[in-house]
C-alpha positions in Angstrom: 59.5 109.0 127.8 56.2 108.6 127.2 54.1 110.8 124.7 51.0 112.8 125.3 47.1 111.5 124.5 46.8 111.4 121.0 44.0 113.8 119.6 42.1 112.6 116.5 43.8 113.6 113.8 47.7 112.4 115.4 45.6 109.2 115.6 44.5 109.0 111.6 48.3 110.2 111.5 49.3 107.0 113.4 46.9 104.8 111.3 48.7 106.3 107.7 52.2 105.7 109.0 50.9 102.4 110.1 49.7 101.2 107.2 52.6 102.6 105.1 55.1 100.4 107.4 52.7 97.6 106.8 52.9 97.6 103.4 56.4 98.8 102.7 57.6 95.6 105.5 56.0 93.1 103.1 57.6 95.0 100.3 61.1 94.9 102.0 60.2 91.2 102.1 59.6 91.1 98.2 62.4 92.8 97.4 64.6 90.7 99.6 63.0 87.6 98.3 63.7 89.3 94.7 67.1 90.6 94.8 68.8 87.7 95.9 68.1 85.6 92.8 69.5 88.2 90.3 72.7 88.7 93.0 72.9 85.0 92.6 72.8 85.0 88.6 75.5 87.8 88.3 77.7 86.6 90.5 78.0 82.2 89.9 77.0 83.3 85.5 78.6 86.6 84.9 81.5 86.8 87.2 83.1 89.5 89.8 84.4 91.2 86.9 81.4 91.9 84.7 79.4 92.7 88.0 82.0 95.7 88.3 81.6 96.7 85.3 77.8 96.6 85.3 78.0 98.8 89.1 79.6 101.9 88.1 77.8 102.0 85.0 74.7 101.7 86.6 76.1 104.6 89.2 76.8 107.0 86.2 72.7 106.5 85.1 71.0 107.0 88.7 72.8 109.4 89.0 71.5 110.9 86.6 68.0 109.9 86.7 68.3 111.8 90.7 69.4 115.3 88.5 66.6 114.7 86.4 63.6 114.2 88.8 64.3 118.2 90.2 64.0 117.0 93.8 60.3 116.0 92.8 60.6 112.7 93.8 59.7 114.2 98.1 58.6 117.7 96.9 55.5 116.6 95.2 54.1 116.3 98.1 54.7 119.9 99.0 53.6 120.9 95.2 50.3 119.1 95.9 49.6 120.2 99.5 49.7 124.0 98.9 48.6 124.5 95.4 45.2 125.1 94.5 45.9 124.1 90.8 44.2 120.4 89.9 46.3 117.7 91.4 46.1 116.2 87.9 47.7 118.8 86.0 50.7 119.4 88.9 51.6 115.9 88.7 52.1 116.3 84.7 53.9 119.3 85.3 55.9 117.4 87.3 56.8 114.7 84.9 57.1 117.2 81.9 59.7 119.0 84.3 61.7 115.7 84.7 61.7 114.1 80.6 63.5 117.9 80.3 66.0 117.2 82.5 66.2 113.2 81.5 66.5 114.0 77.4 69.4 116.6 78.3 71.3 113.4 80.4 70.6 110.9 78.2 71.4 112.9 75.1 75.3 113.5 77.2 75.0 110.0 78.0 75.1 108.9 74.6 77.7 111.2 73.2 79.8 110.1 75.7 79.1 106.5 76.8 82.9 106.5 77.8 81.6 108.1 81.3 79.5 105.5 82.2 82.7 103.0 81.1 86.0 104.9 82.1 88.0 101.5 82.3 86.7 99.5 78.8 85.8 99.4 75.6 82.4 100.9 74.6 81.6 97.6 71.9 78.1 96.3 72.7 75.2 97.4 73.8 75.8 100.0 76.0 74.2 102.8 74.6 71.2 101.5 75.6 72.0 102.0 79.2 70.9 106.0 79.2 67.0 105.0 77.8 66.7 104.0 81.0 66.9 107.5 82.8 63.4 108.8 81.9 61.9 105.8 83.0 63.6 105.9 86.1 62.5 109.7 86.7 58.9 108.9 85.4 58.7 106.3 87.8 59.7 108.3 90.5 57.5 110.8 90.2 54.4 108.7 89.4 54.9 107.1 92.6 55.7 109.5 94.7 52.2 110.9 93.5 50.1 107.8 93.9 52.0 107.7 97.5 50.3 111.2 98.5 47.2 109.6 97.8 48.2 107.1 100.0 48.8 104.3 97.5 51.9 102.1 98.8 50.8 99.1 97.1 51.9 100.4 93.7 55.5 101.3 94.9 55.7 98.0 96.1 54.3 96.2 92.9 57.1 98.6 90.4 60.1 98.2 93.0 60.1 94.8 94.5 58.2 93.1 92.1 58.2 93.8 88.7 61.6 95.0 88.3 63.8 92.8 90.4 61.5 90.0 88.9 62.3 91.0 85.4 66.1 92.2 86.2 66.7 88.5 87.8 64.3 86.9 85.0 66.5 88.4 81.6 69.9 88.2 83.5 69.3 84.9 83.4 68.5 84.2 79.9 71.0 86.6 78.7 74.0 84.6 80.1 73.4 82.3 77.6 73.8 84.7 75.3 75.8 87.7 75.9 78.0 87.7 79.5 79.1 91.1 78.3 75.7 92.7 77.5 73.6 90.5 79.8 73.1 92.5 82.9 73.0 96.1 80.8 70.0 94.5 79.0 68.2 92.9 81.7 68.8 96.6 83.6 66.9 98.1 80.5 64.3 95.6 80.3 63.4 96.0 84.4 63.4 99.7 83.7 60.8 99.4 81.1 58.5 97.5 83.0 58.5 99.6 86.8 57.8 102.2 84.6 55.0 100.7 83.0 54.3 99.2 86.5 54.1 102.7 87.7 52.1 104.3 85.2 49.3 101.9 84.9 47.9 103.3 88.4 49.0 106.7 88.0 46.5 106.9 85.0 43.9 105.5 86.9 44.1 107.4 89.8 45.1 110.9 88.1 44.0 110.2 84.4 45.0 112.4 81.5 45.0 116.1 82.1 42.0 118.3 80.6 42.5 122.1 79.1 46.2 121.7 80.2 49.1 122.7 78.9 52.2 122.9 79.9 53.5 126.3 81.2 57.5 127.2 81.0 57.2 130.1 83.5 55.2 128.0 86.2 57.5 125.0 85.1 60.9 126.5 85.5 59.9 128.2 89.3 58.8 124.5 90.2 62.4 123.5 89.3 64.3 126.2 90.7 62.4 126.1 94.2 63.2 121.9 94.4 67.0 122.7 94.0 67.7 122.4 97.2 65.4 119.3 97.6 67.0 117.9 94.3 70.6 118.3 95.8 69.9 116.8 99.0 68.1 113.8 97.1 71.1 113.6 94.9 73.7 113.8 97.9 71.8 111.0 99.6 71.8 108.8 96.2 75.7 109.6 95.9 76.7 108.9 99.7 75.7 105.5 98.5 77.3 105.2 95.3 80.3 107.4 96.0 82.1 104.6 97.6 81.8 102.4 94.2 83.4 105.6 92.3 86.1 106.0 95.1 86.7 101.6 94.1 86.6 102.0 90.8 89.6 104.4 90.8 91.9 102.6 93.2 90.9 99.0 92.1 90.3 96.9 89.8 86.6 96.1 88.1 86.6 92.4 90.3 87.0 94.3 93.5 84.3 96.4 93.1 82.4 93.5 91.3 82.7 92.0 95.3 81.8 95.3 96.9 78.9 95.6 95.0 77.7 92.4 95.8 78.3 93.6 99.6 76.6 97.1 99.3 73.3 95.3 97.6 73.2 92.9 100.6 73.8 95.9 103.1 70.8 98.4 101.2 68.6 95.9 101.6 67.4 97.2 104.8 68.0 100.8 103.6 64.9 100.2 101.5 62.9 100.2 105.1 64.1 103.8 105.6 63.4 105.2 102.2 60.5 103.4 101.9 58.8 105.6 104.6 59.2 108.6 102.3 56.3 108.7 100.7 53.7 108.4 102.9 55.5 110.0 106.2 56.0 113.1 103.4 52.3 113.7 103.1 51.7 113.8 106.5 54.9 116.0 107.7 53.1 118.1 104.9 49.7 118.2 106.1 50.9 119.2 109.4 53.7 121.9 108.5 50.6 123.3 106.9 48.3 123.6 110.3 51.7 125.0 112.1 51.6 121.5 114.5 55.5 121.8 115.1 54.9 119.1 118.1 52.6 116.6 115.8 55.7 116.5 113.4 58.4 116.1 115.9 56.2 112.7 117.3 55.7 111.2 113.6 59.2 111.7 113.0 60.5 110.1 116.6 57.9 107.4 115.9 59.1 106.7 112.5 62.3 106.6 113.2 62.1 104.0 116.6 60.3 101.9 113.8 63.1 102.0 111.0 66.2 102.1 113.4 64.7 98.5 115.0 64.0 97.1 111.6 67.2 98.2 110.3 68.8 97.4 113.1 67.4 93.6 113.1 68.0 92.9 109.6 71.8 94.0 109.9 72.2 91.3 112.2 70.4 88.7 110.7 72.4 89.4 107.5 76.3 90.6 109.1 76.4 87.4 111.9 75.9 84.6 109.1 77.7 87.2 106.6 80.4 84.6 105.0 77.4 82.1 104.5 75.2 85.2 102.9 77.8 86.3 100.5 79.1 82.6 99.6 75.3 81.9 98.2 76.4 84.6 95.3 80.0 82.8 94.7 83.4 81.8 97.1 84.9 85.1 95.9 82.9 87.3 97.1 83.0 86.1 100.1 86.5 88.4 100.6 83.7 91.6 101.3 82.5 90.2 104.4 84.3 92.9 106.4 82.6 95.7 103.8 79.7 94.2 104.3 79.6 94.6 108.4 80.7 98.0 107.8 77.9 99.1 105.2 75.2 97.6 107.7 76.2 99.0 110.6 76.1 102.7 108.3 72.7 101.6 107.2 71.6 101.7 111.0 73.3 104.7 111.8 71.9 106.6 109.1 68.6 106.1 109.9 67.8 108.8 112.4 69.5 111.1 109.8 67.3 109.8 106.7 64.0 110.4 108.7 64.6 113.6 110.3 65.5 114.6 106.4 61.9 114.0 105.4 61.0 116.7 107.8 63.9 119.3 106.8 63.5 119.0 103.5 60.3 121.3 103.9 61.2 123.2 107.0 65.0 123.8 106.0 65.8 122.6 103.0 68.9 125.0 102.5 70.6 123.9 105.7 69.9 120.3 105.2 71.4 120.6 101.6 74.5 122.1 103.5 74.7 119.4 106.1 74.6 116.4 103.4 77.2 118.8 101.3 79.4 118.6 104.4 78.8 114.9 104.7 79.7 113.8 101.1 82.7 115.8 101.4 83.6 113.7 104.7 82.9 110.3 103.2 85.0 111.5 99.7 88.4 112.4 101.5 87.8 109.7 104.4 87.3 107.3 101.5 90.3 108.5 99.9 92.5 108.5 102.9 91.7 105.5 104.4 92.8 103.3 101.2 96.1 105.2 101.0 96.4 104.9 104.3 96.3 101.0 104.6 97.7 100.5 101.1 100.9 102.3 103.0 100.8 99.7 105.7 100.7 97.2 103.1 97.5 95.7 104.1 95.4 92.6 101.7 93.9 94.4 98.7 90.3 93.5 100.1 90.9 95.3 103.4 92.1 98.4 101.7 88.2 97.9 100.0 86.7 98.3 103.2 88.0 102.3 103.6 85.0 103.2 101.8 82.9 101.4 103.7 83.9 103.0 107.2 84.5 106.3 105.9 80.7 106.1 104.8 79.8 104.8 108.7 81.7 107.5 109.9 79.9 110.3 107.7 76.7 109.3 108.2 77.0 108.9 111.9 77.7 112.7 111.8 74.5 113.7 109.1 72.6 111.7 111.6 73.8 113.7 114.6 73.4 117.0 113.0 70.5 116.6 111.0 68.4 115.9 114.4 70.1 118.0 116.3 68.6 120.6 113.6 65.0 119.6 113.1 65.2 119.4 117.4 65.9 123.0 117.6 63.7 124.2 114.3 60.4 122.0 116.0 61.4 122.7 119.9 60.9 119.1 121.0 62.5 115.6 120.8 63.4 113.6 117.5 65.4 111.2 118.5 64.0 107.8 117.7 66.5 105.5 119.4 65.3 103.4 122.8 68.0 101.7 124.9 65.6 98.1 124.2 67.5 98.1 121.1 70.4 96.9 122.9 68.3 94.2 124.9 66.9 93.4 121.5 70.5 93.4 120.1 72.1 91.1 122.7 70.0 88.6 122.2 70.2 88.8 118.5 74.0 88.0 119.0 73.3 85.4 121.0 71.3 83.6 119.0 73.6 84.3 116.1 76.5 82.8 117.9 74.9 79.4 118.0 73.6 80.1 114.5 77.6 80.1 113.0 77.8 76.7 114.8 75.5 75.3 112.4 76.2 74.3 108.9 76.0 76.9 106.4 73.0 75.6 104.5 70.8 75.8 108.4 72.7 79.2 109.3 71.2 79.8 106.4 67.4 79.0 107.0 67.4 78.2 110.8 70.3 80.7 111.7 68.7 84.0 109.9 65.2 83.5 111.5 66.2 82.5 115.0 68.2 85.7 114.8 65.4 87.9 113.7 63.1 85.9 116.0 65.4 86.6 118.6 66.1 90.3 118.1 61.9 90.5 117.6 61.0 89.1 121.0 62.7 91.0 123.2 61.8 94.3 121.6 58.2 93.0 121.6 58.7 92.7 125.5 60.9 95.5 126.6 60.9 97.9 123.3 57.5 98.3 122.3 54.0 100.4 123.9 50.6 100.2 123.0 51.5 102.9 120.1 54.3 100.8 118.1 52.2 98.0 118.4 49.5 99.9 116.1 51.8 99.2 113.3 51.0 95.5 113.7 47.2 95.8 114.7 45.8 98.5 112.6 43.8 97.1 109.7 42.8 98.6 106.5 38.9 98.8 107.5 40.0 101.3 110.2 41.2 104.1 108.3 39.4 103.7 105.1 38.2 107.1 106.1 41.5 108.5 105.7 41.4 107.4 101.8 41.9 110.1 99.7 38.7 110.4 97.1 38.8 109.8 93.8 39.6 112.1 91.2 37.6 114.6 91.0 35.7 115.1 94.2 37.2 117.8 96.9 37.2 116.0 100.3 40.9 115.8 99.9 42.1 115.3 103.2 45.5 116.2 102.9 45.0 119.4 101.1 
């Protein structure tokens, strides 16, 4: 199906969403260049054990950092678009809303470490762990405002530079000397610095705030109206997680030590889908503003074609040489191969469900926060079941592991039906990003990956991984592509430096 001439605006449209996939590509390629290193440190230095440990301790404090942000982190954009209030003084409204919520989690944090440790001692240094929630809420919203004013490049600098660099960088030292309080410390220290990575732009672009104060009426009407947006941000985070917190209760701290290793491999290109958020949120905003129904409907079809093929070509470039992938980090975790097939194939499928989200969150944000209610629910009791279930049948202890992992495949396959099946009926015309090329593209993918296992692990490795991608690439080039998803590779920046967003202070804001 092919879509209508473009008018001028769908085309600057186009040229943002371009440019954001641009940049948040080569951050994807940061961050996978990044991560590895520190997944490589914790696993062969600190052990399966201590990685565990680390995972659902880390769980307990994102969790809370999502509570804390209000649902601010996607509906600043809204807050900006439709307030005639300075842009400066929303966004530190914004971030006054979420230190409230952050002191109040980190204060419960650090009464009661013993929720972010359920299964050891509380001895060393963990009470630094909850410091890190403000920074991670700060962050948040500081990038989610440079992002309406179209600035990428600074998400990508905090998130797949800085703090993997940093994360990888102290884990390392710290082996040497503390394997119990290495990785909590390096976590703090990578905080510190995407937050200071985040706010560095943020105060150039926005500055300080002048004759402002902050207002509790005003304040508490901004948190009360992002509820919604703030559950469905934290059910999303959770869907994640909840299959660590489902481990950790059934298993011991090495088994989830190896699934975690797993589900950092598998989010990988999850970070393609949520990286979209910020810029396709402005637009969606823009354009729910002007009543174009139809324009929304195309960016979010067009968004998600793009993020379903790269997810979809990264999950077999990573699940076809998956024993070789997961060896790098150690031969024992090795054992979460199956997980990790699982937990890509759920990053694909949720993709269509993750991008139509970006639009419901402003056109239904009530029944969106029902649908990802219904579909944490599912994942919880599948989760639950499935271990029980193959524990009876007396299956290996790391195949009973893997029951999170499909019932989290199986829950998001139905958010990502119901969730477009929504936004189709609210917008009255297709959302539906997926294109039977994929297939082509995947075939040949598999192909190429077949030969790939033949090799030896060190060139399935750096032959098989490219050839695969290559592969998948070429044939979706051919067969997949038209002249509008090839924008994404042809635009350059001096053709939509008219879309820019002024500098503070001027009021040829284009997306107000």
């Amino acid at each position: 199906m092919t879509d209508p001439p473009r008018s001028a605006a769908a085309t600057a449209d186009l040229a943002v969403l371009a440019r954001g996939g641009r940049i948040n590509f080569f951050g994807f390629c940061l961050r996978l260049a990044a991560r590895l290193p520190f997944l490589l440190i914790a696993g062969r230095m600190y052990g399966a054990e201590a990685l565990g440990r680390f995972a659902f301790a880390i769980l307990i404090v994102e969790f809370a950092a999502q509570l804390a942000t209000l649902g601010l982190k996607r509906g600043l954009a809204q807050q900006l678009a439709h307030s005639e209030k300075p842009h400066v003084c929303i966004a530190w409204d914004a971030l006054v809303v979420a230190a409230i919520g952050a002191v109040a989690a980190m204060a419960l944090l650090m009464v009661f470490p013993q929720a972010m440790f359920p299964n050891s001692e509380v001895t060393g240094m963990e009470w630094l762990l909850p410091v890190t929630i403000i920074a991670l809420a700060w962050s948040d919203i500081m990038l989610a405002a440079l992002a309406y004013r179209h600035d990428i490049a600074s998400t990508v600098r905090a998130r797949a530079v800085v703090e993997p660099v940093i994360i990888s960088a102290a884990a390392l030292a710290l082996a040497f000397v503390s394997t119990r309080d290495g990785l909590i410390i390096a976590y703090v220290l990578s905080m510190v610095g995407a937050v200071v990575a985040s706010a560095i732009p943020f105060l150039k672009s926005y500055g300080l705030p002048r004759d402002w104060h902050p207002q509790p009426g005003p304040l508490w009407r901004m948190a009360r109206r992002n509820i919604p947006v703030a559950a469905a941000d934290a059910i999303e985070w959770g869907s994640r997680r909840i299959d660590i917190a489902v481990l950790a209760l059934f298993f011991s701290p090495t088994v989830v030590g190896i699934y975690y290793v797993a589900q950092n491999v598998a989010s990988l290109p999850a970070k393609l889908k949520t990286s979209f958020d910020p810029i396709l949120g402005p637009v969606i905003a823009r354009n729910l503003k002007k009543g174009d129904n139809l324009a929304i409907a195309r960016q979010v079809r067009q968004v998600g074609f793009w993020v379903i093929a790269a997810q979809l070509g990264v999950a077999l470039a990573l699940v076809i040489p998956g024993e070789a992938v997961l060896g790098l980090v150690g031969p024992a975790f090795v054992a979460g191969t199956a997980a990790l097939a699982f937990l890509l194939a759920a990053e694909v499928i949720a993709a269509m469900a993750a991008v139509s989200e970006a639009a419901l969150i402003y056109v239904a944000r009530h029944r969106n926060m029902l649908l990802s209610l219904a579909m944490l629910a599912l994942e919880a009791g599948l989760a639950v079941a499935l271990i029980l279930i193959m524990r009876d049948s007396d299956l290996p202890e790391m195949w009973q592991a893997t029951g999170p992992a499909i019932a989290l495949m199986i829950a998001l396959g139905f958010a990502a039906v119901a969730k477009s099946r929504l936004l189709h009926s609210i917008l009255g015309a297709r959302v539906n990003g997926w294109r039977w090329p994929l297939v082509w593209a995947a075939a040949a993918a598999s192909v190429a990956g077949y030969f790939a296992t033949l090799m030896p692990e060190w060139a399935e490795l750096l032959l098989g991984i490219p050839l695969i991608l290559v592969a998948f690439g070429a044939v979706l080039w051919t067969k997949g592509f038209g002249p509008q998803d090839r924008e994404l590779f042809r635009m350059k920046r001096h053709e939509i430096e008219e879309l820019e967003v002024p500098a503070p202070g001027t009021t040829e804001d284009p997306i107000r």
